[in-house]
C-alpha positions as CSV (number, residue, x, y, z in Angstrom):
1,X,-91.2,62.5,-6.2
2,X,-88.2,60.8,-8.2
3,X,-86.7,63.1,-10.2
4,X,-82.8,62.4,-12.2
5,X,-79.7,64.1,-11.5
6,X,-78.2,64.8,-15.1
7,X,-75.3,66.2,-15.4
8,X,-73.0,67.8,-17.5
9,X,-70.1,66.3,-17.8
10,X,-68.7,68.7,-20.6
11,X,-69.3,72.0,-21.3
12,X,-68.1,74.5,-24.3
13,X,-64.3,74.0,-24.7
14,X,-65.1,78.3,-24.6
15,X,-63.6,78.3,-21.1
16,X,-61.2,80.1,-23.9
17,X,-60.9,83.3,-21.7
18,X,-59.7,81.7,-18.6
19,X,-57.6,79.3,-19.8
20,X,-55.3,82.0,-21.6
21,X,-55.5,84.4,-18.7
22,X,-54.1,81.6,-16.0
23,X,-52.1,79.4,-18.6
24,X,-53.7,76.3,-18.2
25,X,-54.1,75.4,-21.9
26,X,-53.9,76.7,-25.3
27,X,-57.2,77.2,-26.9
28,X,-58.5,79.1,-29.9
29,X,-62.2,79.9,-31.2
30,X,-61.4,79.4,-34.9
31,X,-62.2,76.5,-36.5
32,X,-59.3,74.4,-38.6
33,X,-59.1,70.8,-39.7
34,X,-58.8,68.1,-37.2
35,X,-55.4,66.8,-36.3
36,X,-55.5,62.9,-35.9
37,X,-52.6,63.1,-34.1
38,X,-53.2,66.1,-31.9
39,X,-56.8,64.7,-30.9
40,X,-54.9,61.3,-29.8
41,X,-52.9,63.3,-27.6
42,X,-55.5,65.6,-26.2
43,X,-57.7,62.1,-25.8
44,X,-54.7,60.4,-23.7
45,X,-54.1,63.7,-21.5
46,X,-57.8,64.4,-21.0
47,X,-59.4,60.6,-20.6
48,X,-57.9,60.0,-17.1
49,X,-58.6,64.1,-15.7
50,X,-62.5,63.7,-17.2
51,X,-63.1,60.0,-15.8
52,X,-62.2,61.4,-12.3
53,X,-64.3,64.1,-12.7
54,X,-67.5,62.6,-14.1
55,X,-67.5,59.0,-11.8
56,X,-66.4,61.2,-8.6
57,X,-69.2,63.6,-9.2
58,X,-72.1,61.0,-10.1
59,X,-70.8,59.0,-6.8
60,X,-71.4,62.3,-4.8
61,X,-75.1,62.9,-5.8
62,X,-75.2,59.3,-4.5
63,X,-73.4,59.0,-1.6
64,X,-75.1,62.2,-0.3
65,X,-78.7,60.9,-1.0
66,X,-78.0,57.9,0.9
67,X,-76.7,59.3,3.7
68,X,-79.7,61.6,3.8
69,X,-82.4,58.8,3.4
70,X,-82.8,58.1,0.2
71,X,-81.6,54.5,-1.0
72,X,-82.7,54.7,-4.5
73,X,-79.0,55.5,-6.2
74,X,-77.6,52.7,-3.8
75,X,-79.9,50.3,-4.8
76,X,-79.1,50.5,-8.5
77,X,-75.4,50.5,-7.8
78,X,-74.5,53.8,-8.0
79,X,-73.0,54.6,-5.1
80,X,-69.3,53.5,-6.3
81,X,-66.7,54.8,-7.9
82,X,-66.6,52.1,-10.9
83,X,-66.8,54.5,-14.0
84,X,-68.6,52.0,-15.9
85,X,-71.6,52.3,-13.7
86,X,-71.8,56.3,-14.8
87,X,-71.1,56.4,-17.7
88,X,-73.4,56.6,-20.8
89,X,-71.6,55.9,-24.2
90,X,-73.5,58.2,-26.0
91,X,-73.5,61.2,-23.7
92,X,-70.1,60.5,-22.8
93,X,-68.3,59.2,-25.8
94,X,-70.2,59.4,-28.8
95,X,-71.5,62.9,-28.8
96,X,-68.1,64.4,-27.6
97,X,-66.2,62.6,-30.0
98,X,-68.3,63.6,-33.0
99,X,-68.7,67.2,-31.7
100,X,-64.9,67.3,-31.5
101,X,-64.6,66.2,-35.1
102,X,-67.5,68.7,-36.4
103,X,-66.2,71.3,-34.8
104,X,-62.3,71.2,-34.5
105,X,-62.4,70.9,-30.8
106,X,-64.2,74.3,-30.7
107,X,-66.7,72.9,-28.6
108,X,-67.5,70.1,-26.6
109,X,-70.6,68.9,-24.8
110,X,-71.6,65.5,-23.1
111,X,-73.3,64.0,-20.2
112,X,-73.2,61.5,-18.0
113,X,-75.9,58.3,-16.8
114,X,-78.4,60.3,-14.2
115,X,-78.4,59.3,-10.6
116,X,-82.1,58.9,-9.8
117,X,-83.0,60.6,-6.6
118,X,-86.2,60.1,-4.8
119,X,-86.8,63.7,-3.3
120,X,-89.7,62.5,-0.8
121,X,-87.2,59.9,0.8
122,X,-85.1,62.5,2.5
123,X,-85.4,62.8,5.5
124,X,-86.2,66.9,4.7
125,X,-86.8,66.7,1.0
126,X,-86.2,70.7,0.2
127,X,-83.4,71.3,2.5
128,X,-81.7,67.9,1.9
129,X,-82.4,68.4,-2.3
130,X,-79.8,71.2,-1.7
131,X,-77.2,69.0,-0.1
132,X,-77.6,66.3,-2.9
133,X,-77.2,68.7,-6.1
134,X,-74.5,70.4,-4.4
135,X,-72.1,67.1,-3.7
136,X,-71.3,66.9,-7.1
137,X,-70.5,70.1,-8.1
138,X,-68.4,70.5,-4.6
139,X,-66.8,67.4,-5.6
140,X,-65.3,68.3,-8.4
141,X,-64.1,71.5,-7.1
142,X,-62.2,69.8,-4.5
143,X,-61.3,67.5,-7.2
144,X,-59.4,70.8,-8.9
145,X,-58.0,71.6,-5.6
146,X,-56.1,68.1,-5.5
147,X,-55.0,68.3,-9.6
148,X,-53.4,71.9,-9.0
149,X,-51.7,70.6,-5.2
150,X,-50.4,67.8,-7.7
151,X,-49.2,70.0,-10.6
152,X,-48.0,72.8,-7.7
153,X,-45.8,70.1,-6.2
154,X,-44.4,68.5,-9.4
155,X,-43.2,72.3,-11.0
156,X,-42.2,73.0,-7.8
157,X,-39.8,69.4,-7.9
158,X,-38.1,69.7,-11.0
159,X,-40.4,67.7,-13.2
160,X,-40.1,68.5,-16.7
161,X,-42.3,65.7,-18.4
162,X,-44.9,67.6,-20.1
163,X,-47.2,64.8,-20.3
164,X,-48.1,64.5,-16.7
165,X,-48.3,68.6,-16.5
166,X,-50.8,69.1,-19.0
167,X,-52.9,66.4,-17.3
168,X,-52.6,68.0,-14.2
169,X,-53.8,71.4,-15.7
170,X,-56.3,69.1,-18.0
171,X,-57.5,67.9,-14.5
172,X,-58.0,71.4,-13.0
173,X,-59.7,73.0,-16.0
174,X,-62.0,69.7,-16.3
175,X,-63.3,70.0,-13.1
176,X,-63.6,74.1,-13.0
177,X,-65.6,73.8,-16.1
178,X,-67.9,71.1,-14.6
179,X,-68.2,72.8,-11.3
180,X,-69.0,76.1,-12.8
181,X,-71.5,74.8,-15.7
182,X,-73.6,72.5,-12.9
183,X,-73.9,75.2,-10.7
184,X,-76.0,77.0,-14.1
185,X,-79.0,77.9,-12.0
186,X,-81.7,76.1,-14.4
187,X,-83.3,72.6,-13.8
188,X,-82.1,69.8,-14.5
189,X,-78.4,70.6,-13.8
190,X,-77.1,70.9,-10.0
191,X,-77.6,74.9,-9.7
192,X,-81.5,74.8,-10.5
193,X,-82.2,72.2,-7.9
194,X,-80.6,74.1,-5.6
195,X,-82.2,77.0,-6.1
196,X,-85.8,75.1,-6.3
197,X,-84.1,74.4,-2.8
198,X,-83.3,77.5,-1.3
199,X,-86.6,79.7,-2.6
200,X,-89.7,80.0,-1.0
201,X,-92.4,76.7,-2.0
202,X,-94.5,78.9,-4.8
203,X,-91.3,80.3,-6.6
204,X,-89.7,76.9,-6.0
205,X,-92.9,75.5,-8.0
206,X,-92.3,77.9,-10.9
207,X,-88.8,77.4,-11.4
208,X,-89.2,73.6,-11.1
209,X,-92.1,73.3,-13.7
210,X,-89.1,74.7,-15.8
211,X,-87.2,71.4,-15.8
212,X,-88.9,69.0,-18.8
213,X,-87.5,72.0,-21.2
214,X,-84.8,73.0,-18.9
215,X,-81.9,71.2,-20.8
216,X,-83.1,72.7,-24.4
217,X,-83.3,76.2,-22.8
218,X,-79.6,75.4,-21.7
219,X,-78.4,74.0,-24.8
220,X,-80.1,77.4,-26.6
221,X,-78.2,79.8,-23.9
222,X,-74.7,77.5,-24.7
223,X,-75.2,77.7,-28.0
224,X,-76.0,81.7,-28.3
225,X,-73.2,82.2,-25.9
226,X,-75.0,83.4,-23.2
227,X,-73.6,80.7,-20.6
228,X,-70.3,80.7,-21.9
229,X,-69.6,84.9,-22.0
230,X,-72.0,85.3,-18.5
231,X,-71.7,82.8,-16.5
232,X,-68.8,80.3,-17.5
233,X,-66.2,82.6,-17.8
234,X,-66.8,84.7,-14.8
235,X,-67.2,82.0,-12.8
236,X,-64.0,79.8,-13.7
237,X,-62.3,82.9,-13.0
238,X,-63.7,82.9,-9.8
239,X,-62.5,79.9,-9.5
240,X,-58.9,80.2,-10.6
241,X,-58.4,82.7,-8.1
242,X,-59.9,81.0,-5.1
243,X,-57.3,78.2,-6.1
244,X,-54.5,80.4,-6.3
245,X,-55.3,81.5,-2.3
246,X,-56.1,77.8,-1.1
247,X,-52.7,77.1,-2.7
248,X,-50.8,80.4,-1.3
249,X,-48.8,78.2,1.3
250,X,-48.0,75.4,-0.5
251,X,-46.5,77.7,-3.7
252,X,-44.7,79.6,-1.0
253,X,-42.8,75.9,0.1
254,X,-41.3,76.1,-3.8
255,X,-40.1,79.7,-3.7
């Protein structure tokens, strides 16, 4: 069975709550005119952090299948870190850009080029499947990690330039969002393959029979608010926190 790893490479902007509550970046849920000038800026921060997070991620679902028996991803390239080759133009450009404009930067959604995965090539197709959606989320969490060590060190030197600190943060809320929306326990994205994973074969069935309308149930949940208010919010505060204690010792060096 092949089946594609899609994933979401931006979710609602509607992190809202958790950016204000740890100070990572302004944010507002009314709508106002576009800013040319402000979207070039928020472009320039944001294109390096999101480039990371998306190529990193899409490598991980590729790497991991490879190293578990499947050679599929490798043999179509994908095992690199070369943005290019993950990259779709109009799931990662075209529809964020023109959401950003329709909606004043209240929300944001995109994707990135699937990594094809050949389930009955591992070498233990529903315990490996687990190990393969999980690499990308678990990438870009450690991905977040590394931003806020970054950010944590530079504050913590002196450094005032607030171009380079509102990447950082741009880098930690980037992958957070992506790490909490994959983990959405729905086919296609990361979380419903790993539950398909993790449950016995006949509810495994069930849930995977889900997947062909899986992304239009997701977009309808996104869209209510559902994902954003019950499982986004709590979940990036979740991962704030566990952030915060990974970083206790290094913050404690700048004190």
């Amino acid at each position: 069975m092949q089946a594609l790893c899609g994933d979401i490479t931006l979710a609602q902007a509607s992190a809202t709550a958790a950016r204000q509550q740890n100070g990572l970046a302004p944010g507002s849920d009314t709508i106002h005119p576009v800013d040319i000038n402000n979207l070039i800026q928020t472009v320039l921060i944001y294109a390096l952090p999101v480039l990371f997070a998306i190529t990193i991620h899409e490598a991980a679902h590729a790497y991991v299948a490879r190293a578990l028996g499947d050679n599929t991803a490798y043999m179509m390239g994908r095992v690199t870190l070369n943005p290019i080759k993950h990259i779709d133009v109009l799931g990662t450009i075209v529809m964020p850009l023109l959401l950003y404009f329709a909606t004043s930067g209240a929300f944001l959604f995109g994707y990135a080029k699937p990594v094809p995965v050949n389930f009955s090539q591992l070498r233990h197709p529903k315990r490996d499947m687990v190990w393969v959606a999980l690499a990308g989320p678990a990438s870009n969490f450690v991905q977040a990690l590394l931003w806020l060590i970054v950010l944590t060190v530079l504050v913590g030197s002196g450094l005032t330039e607030r171009f380079f600190l509102e990447m950082c943060k741009a880098g930690v809320l980037v992958n957070l969002v992506m790490w909490a929306f994959n983990l959405f326990p729905l086919p296609p994205l990361d979380g419903g393959r790993i539950l398909v994973g993790l449950l016995p074969r006949r509810l495994a069935w069930s849930v995977s029979r889900v997947e062909p309308w899986g992304f239009f149930i997701v977009m309808g949940l996104v869209i209510a608010g559902v994902v954003g208010t019950y499982w986004l919010r709590p979940l990036i505060s979740l991962g704030f926190a566990s952030l915060d204690f990974l970083l206790t010792p290094l913050s404690a060096l700048f004190r």
